[in-house]
C-alpha positions as CSV (number, residue, x, y, z in Angstrom):
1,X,8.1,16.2,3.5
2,X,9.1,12.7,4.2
3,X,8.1,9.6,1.7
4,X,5.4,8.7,4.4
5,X,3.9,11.8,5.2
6,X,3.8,12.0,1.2
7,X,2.1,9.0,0.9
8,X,-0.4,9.5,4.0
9,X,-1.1,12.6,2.2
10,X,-1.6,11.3,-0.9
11,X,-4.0,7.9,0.9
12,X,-6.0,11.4,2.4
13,X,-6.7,13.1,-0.3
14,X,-7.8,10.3,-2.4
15,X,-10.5,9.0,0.2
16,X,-11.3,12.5,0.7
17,X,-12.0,13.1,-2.8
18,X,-10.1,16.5,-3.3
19,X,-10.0,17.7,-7.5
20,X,-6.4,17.1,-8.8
21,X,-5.3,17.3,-12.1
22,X,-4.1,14.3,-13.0
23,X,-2.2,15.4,-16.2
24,X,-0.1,17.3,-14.3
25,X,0.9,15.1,-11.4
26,X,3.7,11.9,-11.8
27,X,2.4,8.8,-13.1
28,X,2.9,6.8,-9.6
29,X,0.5,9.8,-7.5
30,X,-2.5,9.4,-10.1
31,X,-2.3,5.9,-10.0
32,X,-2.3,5.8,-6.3
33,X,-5.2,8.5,-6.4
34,X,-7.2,6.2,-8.9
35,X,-6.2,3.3,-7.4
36,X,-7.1,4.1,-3.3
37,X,-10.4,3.9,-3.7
38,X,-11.0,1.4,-6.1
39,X,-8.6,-1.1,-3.5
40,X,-11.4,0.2,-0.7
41,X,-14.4,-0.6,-2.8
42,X,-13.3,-4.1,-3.3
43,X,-12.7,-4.6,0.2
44,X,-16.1,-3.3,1.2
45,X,-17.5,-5.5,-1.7
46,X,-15.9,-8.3,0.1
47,X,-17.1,-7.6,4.1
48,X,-20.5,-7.3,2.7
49,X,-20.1,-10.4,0.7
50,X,-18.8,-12.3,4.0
51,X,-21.4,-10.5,6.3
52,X,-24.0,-11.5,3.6
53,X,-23.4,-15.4,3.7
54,X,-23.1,-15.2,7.8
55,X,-26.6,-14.1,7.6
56,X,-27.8,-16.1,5.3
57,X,-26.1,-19.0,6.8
58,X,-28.9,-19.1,9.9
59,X,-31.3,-20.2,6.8
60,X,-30.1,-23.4,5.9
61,X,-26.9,-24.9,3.7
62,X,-29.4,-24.5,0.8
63,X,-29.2,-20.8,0.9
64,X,-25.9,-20.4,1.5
65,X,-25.7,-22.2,-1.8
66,X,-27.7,-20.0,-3.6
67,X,-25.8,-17.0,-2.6
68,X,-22.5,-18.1,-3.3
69,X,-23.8,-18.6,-6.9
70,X,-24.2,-14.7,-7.0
């Protein structure tokens, strides 16, 4: 298998969530397995955090304020 379809492979199967044992795979494929997701969670932490001030931005500068303290 080529280095991308390995890696494609690898981006699947940690989104999908499929048991591996990580003992027994190379240090750079559990990383990437324990790392995927944690890269999409932050990213969907940020959208909601941007979709969260547009919002809130209709309020009033105020509240905007407020929510960027959070």
């Amino acid at each position: 298998m080529t280095r991308t379809g390995s890696i494609m492979t690898l981006m699947k199967d940690a989104v999908v969530g499929s048991q591996k044992d990580y003992t027994a795979l190379s240090i750079r494929h559990a990383l990437l397995l324990l790392a995927i997701p944690m890269i999409l969670e932050m990213v969907m932490e940020s959208l909601f955090a941007l979709v969260d001030v547009y919002f809130v931005s209709r309020l009033g500068t105020d509240e905007v304020a407020a929510v960027g303290l959070t």
